[in-house]
C-alpha positions in Angstrom: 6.8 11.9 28.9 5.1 14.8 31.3 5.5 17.1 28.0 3.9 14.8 26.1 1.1 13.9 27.9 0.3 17.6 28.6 0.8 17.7 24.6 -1.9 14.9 24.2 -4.3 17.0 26.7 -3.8 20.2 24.9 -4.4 18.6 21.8 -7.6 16.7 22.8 -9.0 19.8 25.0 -8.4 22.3 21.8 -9.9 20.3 18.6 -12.2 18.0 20.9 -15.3 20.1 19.3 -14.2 19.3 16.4 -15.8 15.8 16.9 -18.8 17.0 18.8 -19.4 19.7 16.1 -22.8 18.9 15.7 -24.2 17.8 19.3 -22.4 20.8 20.2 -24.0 23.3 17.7 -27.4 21.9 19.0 -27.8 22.3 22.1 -26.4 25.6 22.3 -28.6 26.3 19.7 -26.0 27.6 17.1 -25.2 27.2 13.7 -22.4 24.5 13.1 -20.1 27.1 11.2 -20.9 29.6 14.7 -20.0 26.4 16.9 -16.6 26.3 14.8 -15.5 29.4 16.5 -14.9 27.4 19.8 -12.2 26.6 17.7 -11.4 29.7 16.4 -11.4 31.7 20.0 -8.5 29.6 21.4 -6.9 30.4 18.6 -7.0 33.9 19.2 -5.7 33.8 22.5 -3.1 31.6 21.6 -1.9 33.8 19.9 -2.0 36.9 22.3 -0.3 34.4 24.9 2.2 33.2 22.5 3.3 36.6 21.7 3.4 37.6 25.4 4.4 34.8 27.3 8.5 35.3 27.6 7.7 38.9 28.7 5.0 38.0 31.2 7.1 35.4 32.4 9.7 37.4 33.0 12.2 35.6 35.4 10.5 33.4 36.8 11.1 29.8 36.8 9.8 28.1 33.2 8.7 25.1 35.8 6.4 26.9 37.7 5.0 28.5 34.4 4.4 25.3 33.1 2.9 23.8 36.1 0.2 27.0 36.1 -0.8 26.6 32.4 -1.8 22.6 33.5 -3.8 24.3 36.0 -5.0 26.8 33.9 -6.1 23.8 31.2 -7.8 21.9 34.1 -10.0 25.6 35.0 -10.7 25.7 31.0 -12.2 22.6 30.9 -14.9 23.2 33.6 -15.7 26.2 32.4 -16.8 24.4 28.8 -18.3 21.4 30.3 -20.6 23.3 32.7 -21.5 25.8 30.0 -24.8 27.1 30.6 -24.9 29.5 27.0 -22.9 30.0 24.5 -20.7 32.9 25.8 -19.4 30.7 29.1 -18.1 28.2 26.1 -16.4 31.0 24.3 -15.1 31.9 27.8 -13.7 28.8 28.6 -12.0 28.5 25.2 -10.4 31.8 25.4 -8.7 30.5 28.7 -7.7 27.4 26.9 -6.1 29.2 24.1 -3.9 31.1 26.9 -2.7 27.7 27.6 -1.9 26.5 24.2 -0.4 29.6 23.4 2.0 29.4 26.7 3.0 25.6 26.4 3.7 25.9 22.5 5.4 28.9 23.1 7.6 27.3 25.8 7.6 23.6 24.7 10.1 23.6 22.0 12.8 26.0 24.2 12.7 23.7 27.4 12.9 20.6 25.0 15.9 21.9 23.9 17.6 22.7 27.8 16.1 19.0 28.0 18.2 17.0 25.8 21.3 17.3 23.8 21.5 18.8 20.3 22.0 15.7 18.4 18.7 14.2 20.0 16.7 17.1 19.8 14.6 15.7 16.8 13.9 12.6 18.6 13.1 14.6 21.9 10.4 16.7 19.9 9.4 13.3 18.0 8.4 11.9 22.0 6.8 15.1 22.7 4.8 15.3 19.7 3.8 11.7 20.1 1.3 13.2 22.3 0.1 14.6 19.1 -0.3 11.3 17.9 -2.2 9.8 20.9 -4.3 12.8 21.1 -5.2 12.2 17.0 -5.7 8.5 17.3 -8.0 8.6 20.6 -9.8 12.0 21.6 -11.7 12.5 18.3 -13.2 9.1 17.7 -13.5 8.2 22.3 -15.2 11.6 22.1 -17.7 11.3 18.9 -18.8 7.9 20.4 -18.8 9.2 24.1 -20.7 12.4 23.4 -23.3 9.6 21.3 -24.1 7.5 24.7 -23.2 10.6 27.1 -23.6 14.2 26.0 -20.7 16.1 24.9 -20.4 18.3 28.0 -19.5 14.5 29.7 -16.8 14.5 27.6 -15.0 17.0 28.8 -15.5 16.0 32.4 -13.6 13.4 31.6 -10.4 14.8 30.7 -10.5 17.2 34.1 -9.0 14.3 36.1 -6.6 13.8 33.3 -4.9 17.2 33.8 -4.7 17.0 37.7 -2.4 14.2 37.3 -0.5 15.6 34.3 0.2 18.8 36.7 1.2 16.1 39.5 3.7 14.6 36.9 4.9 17.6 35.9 5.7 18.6 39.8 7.5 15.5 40.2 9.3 14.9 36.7 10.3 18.4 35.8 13.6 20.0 36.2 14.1 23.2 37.8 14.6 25.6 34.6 15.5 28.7 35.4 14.5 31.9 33.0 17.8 32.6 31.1 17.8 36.4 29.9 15.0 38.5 29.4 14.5 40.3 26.2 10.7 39.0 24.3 9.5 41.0 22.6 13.6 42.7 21.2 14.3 38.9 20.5 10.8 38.4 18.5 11.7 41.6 15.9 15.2 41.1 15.5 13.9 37.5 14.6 11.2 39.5 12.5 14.3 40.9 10.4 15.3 37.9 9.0 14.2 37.1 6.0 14.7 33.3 6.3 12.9 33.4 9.5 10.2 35.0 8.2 10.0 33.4 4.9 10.0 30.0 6.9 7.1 31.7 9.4 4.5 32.5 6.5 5.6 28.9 5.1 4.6 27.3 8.0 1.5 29.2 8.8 0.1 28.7 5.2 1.3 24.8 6.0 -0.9 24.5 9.0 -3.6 27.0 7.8 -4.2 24.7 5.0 -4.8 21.3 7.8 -6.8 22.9 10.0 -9.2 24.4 7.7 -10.1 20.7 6.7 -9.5 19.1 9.9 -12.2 21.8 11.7 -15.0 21.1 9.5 -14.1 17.1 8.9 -16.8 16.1 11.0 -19.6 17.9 8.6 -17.9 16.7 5.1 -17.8 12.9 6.0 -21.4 13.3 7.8 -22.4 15.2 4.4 -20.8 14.3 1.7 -19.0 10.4 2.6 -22.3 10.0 4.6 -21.2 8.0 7.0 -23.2 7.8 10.7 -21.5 7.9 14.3 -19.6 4.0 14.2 -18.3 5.1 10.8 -17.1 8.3 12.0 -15.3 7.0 15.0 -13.4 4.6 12.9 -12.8 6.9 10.5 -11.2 9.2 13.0 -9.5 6.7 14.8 -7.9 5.5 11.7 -6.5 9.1 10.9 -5.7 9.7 14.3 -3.5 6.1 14.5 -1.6 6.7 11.4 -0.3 9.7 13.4 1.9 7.5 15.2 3.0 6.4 11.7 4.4 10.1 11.3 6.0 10.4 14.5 8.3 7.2 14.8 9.0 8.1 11.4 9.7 11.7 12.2 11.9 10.9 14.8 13.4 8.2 13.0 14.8 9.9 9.5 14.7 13.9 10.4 18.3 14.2 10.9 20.9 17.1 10.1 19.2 19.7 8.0 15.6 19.5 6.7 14.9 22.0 4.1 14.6 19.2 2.2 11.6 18.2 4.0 9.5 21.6 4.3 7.5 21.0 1.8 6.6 17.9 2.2 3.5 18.3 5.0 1.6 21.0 2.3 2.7 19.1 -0.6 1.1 15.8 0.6 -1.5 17.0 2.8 -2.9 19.0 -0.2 -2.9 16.5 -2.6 -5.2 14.5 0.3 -7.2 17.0 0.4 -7.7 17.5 -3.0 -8.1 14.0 -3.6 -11.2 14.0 -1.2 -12.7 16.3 -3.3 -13.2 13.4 -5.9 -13.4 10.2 -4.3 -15.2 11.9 -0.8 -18.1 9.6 -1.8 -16.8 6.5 -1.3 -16.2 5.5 2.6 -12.8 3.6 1.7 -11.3 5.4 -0.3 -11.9 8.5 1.9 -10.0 6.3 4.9 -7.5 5.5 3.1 -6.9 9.5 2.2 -7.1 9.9 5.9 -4.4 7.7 7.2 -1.8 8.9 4.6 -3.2 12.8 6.0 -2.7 11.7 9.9 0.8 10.4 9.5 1.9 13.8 7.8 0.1 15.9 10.0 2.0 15.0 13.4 5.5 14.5 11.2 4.8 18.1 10.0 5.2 19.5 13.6 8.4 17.7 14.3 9.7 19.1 10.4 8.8 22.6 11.3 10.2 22.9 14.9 13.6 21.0 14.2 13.6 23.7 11.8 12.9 26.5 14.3 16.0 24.6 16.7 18.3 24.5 13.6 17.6 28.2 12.4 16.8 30.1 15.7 18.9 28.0 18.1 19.8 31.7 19.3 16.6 33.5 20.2 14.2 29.7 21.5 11.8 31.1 23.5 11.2 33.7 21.0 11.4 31.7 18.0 8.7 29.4 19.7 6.5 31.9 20.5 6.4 33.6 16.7 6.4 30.0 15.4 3.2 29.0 17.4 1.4 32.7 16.9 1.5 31.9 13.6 0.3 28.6 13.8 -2.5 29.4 16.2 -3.4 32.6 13.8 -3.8 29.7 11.0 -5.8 27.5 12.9 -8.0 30.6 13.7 -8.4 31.7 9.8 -9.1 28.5 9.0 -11.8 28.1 11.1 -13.4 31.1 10.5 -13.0 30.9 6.9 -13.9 27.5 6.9 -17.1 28.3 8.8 -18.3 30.9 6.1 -17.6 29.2 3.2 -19.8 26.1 5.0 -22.4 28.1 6.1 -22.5 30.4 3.2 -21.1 28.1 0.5 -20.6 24.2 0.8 -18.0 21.9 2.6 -16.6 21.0 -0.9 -15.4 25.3 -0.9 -14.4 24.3 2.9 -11.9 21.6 1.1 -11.1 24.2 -2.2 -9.9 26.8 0.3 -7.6 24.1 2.2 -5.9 22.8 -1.1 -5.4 26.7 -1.8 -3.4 27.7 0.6 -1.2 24.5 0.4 -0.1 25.6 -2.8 0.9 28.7 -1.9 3.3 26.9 1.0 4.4 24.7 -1.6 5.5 28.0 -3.8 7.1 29.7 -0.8 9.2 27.0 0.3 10.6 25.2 -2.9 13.7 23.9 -2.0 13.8 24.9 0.9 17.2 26.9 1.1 15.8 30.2 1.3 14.5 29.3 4.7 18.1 27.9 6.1 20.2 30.6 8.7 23.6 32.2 6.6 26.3 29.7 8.1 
């Protein structure tokens, strides 16, 4: 339950611009596609820490390390609510992306010393219900805060949030000792598998696809659904609500293997996409699109990293860090691409772009065998 709280912080703190895009973009007096790099720059960084994290670590206690990225969240957050320009936001996001990059690269391993190997899927469903919580609440509480408030009171609020996450985490949390210390020998001999890497690309053209809709949502149902801030919130809230759908569902059927299953985020989440493309117009039908996209966007997280357990069960903390630099490289494309093609183009090439690169994680995956380990 610590884990997935800090999930549901991470979660909120990362894509929490995403529903004060606008506000945001005005009053540091920057385009709304610039503004979208907030999103973009903890990307980056996840990535860097991702990559780095096992090695930087070193021995030390994977505790501890968790208990110092909390910390490190809590510093992020004042950094981007007290923002005076635009660069101290950047600044403040970088630092968050360290975070995200350390606790995604970490989660998934510790899970594992955590609970057996039969209830590992359901232990990554509980964590990733944070996910959920974090979908359901942060974007539609923060739109409608930031309305009455100001979107730097936002962010406030969630300081007091991660001091008593870091608490919990002191008093809930196992000692968990670093086992072995190879990194960055663990990440390439991972790197030489073609199943591993097959399944990596999958996954980052999986999430590349979400997030390059999900970043500019805010803009496409304020531009093209037309809806105002009430409609908004509800319409986030119901997206973010049917994420809970995904995870008790998640952690209810994913058992044994799940190639089966790979496709199924890209598959669905594209044809949503692509569907909003035609009906974006009408306020209804657009919800409806969104709930069936929230349930599958917190079940594809659980598909992906029971896949990681099942198929790098050797090399964790590796496989978790490759698994989220990929992811956190997606979300980082996708926001930047996302942010030309709006500034430059229109949302509706924002939305072309995501249904894109579903297909091609469709076509990779197939079946779903070529991503299983040689028993």
């Amino acid at each position: 339950m610590s884990m997935a709280l800090c999930v549901a912080l991470l979660i909120a703190s990362e894509f929490m611009p995403v529903s004060l895009l606008t506000p945001m973009a005005e009053g540091l007096g920057a385009s709304v596609g610039h503004t979208g790099q907030a999103v973009s720059i903890s990307g980056l960084f996840a990535v860097i820490a991702s990559l780095g994290v096992s090695t930087v670590a070193g021995r030390l206690n994977r505790k501890w390390v968790l208990v110092g990225l909390t910390g490190l969240m809590g510093v992020s957050l004042v950094l981007v609510a007290a923002a005076p320009n635009f660069e101290v936001l950047m600044i403040g996001r970088a630092v968050l992306g360290l975070c995200i990059g350390g606790f995604w690269a970490l989660a998934t391993s510790v899970i594992m010393r955590l609970a057996p190997v039969s209830d590992i899927p359901r232990a990554l469903a509980l964590m990733y219900g944070g996910q959920a919580i974090a979908a359901a609440f942060a974007a539609p509480i923060g739109s409608y805060l930031g309305e009455l408030f100001g979107w730097r009171s936002v962010f406030w609020a969630l300081t007091p949030l991660v001091a008593a996450n870091l608490v919990w985490h002191l008093v809930a949390l196992p000692s968990l000792p670093a086992r072995g210390h190879r990194g960055i020998s663990d990440m390439l001999d991972l790197l030489r598998r073609r199943y591993f890497l097959t399944g990596l690309i999958a996954s980052m053209l999986s999430w590349g696809s979400a997030f390059t809709l999900f970043t500019y949502l805010r803009p496409f149902l304020e531009q093209v659904t037309g809806v105002g801030v009430s409609s908004l919130s509800i319409l986030l809230l119901a997206l973010g609500c049917a994420g809970f759908v995904g995870t008790w569902a998640s952690g209810r059927f994913i058992t044994g293997d799940v190639s089966r299953l790979l496709r199924l985020p890209a598959l669905i989440m594209g044809l949503v996409t692509a569907g909003l493309l035609v009906v974006g117009a009408w306020p209804i039908a657009v919800g409806l699109l969104l709930v069936i996209w929230g349930a599958m966007n917190t079940a594809m997280s659980v598909i992906w990293m029971t896949w990681m357990s099942q198929n790098a069960d050797d090399a964790p903390e590796a496989a978790g860090g490759l698994m989220v630099a990929a992811v956190q490289a997606s979300i980082l494309l996708g926001a930047v691409i996302g942010g030309l093609l709006l500034d430059h183009l229109s949302i509706s090439a924002v939305l072309i772009a995501s249904v894109a690169l579903a297909a091609m994680a469709v076509l990779i995956v197939r079946d779903g065998h070529a991503l299983l380990k040689p028993r």
